[in-house]
MARFIVO-986964 format. One record per residue: residue in one letter; x, y, z of N, C-alpha, C, CB in turn; residue number from 1. Coordinates in Angstrom, 2 decimals. Last residue first. Glycine has a CB too. Layout:
R type      nX      nY      nZ     caX     caY     caZ      cX      cY      cZ     cbX     cbY     cbZ seq
R    A       X       Y       Z       X       Y       Z       X       Y       Z       X       Y       Z NUM
...
This chain:
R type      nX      nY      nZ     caX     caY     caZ      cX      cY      cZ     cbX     cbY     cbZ seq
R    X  124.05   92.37  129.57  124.40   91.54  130.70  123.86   91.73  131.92  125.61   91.58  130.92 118
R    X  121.50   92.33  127.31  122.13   92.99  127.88  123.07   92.07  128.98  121.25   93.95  128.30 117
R    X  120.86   92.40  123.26  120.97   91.36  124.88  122.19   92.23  125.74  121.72   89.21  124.54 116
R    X  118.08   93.13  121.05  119.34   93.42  122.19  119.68   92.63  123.80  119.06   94.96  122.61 115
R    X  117.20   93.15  118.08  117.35   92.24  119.18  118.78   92.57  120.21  117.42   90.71  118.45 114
R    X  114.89   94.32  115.89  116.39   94.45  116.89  115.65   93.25  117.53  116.88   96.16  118.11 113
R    X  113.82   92.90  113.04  113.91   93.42  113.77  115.11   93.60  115.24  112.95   93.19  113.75 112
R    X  113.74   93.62  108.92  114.47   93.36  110.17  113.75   93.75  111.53  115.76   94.11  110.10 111
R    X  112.37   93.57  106.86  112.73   95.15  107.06  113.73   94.70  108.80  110.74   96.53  107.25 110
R    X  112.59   90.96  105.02  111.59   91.64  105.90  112.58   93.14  105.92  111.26   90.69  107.66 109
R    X  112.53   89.08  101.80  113.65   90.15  102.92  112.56   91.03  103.56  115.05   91.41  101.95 108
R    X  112.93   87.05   99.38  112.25   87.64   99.79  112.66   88.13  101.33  111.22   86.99   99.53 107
R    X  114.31   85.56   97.83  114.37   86.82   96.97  113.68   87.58   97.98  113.66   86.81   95.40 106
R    X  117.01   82.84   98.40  116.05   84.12   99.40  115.94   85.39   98.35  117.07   84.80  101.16 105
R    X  116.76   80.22   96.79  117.38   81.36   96.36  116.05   82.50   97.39  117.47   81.42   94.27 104
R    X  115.46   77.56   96.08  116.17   77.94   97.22  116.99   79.68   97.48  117.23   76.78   97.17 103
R    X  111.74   77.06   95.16  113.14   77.46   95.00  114.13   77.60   96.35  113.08   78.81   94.31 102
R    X  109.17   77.27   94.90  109.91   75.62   94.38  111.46   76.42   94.29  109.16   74.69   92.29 101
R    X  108.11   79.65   96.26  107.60   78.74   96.45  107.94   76.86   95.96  106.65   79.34   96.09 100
R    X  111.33   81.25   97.05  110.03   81.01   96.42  109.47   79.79   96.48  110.06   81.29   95.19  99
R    X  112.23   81.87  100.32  112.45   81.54   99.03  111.54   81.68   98.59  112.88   80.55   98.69  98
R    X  112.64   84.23  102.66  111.78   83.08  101.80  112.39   83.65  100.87  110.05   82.88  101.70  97
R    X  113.47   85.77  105.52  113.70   85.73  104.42  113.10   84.72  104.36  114.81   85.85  103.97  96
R    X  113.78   88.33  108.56  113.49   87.31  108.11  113.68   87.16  106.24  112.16   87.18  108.72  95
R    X  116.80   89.36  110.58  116.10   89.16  109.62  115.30   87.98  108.98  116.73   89.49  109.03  94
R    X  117.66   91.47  113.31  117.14   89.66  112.98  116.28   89.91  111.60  115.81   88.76  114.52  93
R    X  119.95   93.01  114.35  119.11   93.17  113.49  118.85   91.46  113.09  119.66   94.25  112.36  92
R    X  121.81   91.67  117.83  122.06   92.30  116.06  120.28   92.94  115.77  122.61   90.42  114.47  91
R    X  123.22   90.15  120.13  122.15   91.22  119.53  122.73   91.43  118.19  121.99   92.76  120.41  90
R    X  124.33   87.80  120.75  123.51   87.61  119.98  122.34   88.93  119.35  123.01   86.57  120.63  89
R    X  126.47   88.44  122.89  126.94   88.62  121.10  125.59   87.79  120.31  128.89   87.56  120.60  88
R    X  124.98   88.28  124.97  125.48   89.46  124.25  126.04   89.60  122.91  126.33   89.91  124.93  87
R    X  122.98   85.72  124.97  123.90   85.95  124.83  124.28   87.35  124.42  124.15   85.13  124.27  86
R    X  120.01   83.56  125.69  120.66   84.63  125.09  122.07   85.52  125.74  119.55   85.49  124.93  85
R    X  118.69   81.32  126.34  120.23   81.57  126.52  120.30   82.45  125.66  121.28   80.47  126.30  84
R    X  116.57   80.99  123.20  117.15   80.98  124.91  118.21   80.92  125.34  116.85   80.09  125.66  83
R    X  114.54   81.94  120.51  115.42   81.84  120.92  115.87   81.53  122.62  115.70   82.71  120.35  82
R    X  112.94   81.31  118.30  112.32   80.82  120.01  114.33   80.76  120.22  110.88   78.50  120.27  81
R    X  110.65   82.17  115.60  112.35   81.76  115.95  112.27   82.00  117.31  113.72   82.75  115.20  80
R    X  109.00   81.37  113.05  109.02   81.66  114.57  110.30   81.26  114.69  107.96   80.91  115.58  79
R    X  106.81   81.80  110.10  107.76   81.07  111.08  107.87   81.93  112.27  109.24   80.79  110.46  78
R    X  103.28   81.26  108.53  103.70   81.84  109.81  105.44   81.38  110.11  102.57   81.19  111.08  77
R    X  100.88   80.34  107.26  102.37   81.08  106.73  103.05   81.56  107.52  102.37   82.13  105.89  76
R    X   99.23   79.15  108.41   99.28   80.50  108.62  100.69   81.11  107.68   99.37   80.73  110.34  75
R    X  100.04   76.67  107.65   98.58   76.87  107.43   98.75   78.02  107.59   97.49   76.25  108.22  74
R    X  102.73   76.00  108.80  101.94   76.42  107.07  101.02   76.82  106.78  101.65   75.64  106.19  73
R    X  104.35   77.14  110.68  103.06   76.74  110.99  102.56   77.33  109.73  102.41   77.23  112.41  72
R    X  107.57   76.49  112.04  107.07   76.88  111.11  105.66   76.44  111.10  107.79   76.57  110.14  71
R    X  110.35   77.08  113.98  109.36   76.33  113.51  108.68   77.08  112.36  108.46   75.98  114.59  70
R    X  113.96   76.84  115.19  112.81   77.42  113.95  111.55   76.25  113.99  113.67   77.44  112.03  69
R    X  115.68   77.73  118.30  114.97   76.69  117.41  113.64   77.18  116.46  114.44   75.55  118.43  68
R    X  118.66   78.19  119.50  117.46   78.60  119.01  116.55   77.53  118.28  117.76   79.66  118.15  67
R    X  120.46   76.18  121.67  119.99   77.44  122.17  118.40   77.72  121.62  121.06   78.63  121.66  66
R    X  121.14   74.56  119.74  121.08   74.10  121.11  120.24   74.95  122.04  122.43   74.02  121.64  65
R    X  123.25   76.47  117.86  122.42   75.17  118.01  122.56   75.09  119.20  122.77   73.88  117.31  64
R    X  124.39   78.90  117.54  123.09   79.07  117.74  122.45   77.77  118.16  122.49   79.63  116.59  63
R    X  126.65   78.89  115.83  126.77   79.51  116.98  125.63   79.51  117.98  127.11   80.71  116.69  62
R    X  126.04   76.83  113.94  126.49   76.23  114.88  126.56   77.30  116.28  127.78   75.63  114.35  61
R    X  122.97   77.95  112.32  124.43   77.74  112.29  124.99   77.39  114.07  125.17   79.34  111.53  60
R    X  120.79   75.06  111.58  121.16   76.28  112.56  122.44   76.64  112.12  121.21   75.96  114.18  59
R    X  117.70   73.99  109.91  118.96   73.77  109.86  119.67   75.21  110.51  119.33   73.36  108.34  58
R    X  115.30   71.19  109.21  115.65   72.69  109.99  117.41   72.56  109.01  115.71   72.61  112.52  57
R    X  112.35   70.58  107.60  113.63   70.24  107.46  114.18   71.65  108.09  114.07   69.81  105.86  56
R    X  109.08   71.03  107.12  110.34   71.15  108.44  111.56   70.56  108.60  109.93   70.72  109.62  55
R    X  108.74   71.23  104.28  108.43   70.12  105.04  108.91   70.13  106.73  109.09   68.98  104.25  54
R    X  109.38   73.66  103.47  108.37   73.66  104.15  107.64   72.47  104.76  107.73   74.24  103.51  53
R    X  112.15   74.52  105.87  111.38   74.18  104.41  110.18   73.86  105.17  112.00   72.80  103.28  52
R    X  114.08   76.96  107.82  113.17   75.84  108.37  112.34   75.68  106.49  111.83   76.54  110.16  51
R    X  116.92   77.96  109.46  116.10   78.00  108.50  115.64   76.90  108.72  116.50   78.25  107.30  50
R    X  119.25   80.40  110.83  118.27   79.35  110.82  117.91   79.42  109.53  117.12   79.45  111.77  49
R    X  121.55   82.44  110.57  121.01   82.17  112.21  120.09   80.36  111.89  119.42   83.97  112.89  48
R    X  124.06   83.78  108.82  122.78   83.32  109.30  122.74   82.36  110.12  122.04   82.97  108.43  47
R    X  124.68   87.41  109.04  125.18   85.94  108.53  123.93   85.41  108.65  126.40   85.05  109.40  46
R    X  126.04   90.61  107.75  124.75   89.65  107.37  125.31   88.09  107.80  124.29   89.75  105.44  45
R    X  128.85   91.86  109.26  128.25   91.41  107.80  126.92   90.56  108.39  129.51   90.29  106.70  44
R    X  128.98   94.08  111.72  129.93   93.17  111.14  128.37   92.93  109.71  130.64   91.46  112.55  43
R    X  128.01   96.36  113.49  129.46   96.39  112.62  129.98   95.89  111.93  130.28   96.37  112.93  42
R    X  125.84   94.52  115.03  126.47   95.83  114.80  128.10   95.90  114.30  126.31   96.58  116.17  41
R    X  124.87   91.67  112.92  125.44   92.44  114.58  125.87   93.65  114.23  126.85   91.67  115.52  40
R    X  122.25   91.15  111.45  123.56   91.72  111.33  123.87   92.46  112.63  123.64   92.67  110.09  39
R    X  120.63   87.66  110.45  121.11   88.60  111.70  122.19   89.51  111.29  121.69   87.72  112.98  38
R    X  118.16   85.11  109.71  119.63   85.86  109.46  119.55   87.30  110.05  120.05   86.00  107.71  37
R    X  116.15   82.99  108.97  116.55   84.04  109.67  117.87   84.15  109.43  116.25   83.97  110.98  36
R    X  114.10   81.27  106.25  115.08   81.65  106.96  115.32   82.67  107.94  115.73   81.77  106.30  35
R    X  112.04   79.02  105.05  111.82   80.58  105.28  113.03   80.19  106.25  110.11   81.40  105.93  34
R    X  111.79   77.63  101.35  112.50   77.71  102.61  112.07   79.33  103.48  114.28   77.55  102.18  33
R    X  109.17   77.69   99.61  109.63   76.73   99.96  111.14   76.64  101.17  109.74   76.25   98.68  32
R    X  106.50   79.88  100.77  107.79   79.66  100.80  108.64   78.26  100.83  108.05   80.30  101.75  31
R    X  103.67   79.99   99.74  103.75   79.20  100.74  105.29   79.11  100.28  102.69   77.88  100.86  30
R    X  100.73   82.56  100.03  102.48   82.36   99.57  103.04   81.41  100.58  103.55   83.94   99.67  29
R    X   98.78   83.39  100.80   98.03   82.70  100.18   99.90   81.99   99.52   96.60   83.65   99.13  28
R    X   99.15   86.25  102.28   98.77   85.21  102.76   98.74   83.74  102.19   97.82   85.55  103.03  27
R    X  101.70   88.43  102.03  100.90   87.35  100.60  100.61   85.89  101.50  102.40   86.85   98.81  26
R    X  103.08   89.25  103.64  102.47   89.37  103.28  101.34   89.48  102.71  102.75   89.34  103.33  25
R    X  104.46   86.17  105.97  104.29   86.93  104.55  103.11   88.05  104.51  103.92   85.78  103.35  24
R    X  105.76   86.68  109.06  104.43   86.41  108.61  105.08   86.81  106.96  102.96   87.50  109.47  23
R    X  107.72   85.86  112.38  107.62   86.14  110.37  106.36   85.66  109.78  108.90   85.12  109.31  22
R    X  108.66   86.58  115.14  107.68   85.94  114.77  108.18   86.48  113.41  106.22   86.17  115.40  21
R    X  110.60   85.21  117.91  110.22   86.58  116.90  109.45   85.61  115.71  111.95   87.70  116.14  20
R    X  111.13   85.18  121.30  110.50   84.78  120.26  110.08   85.94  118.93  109.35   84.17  120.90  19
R    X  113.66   85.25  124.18  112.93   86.25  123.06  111.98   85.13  121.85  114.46   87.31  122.06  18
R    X  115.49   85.09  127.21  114.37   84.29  125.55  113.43   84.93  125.21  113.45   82.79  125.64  17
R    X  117.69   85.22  129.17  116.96   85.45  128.64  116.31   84.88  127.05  117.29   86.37  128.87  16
R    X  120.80   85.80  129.15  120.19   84.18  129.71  118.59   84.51  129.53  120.65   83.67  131.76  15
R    X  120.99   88.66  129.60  121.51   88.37  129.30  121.14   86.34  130.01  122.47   89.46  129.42  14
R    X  117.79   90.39  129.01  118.64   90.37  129.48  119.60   88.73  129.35  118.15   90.91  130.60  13
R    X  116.31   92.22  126.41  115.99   91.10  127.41  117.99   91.06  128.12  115.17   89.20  126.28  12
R    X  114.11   93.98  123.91  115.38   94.16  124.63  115.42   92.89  126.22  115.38   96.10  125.12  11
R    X  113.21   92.68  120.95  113.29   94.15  121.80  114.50   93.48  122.54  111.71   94.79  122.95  10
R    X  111.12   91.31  118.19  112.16   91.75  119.21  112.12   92.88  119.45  113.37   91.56  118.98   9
R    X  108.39   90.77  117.39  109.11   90.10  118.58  110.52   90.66  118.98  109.30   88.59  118.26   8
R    X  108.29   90.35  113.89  108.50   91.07  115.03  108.48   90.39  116.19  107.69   92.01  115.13   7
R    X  109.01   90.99  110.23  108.96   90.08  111.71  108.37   90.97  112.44  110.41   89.57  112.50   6
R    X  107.36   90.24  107.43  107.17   91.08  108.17  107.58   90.30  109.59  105.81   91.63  107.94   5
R    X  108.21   89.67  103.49  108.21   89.08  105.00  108.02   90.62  106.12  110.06   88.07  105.30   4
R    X  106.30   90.45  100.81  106.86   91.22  102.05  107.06   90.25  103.32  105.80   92.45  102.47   3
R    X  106.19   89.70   97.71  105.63   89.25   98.76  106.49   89.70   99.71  105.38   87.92   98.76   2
R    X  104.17   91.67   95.23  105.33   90.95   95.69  105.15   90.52   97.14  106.59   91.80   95.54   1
């Protein structure tokens, strides 16, 4: 099966920029959407980004302007380049893929933190 794996986060201060990185697994797995999504402490799963594999993006609004998804196919690689970071942007950053002709996220990293301090 195929394992998203992030990393890049830790701890930065408040107007600060973090980059977190998502690799598959399954080198050879080319996700037709790879997404991020975030759970702040206390509250529900939402989401942050997503990038296909043509680079069609798309942000939620708390985030446009600020983060931006890329994606580098040849490595199976996405990236999330966040700036202006914000205290209500710490949470757990998750990565996710679809399948390779699908839109449905079956595929879920293990999360990483992301803490913004003032």
């Amino acid at each position: 099966q195929v394992q998203p794996v992030e990393s890049g986060g830790g701890l930065v201060q408040t107007g600060g920029s973090l980059r977190l990185s998502c690799a598959a697994s399954e080198r050879t797995f080319s996700p037709l959407q790879i997404g991020w999504f975030r759970r702040p402490p206390g509250k529900v799963r939402e989401f942050v980004a997503q990038i296909s594999r043509g680079g069609s993006t798309r942000y939620a609004e708390s985030v446009k302007g600020r983060f931006t998804i890329s994606r580098d196919n040849a490595r199976n690689t996405a990236y999330l380049q966040m700036s202006g970071l914000k205290p209500e942007d710490t949470a757990v950053y998750y990565c996710a893929m679809t399948g390779s002709g699908g839109y449905l996220y079956n595929y879920w990293g293990q999360g990483t933190q992301v803490t913004v301090s003032s």
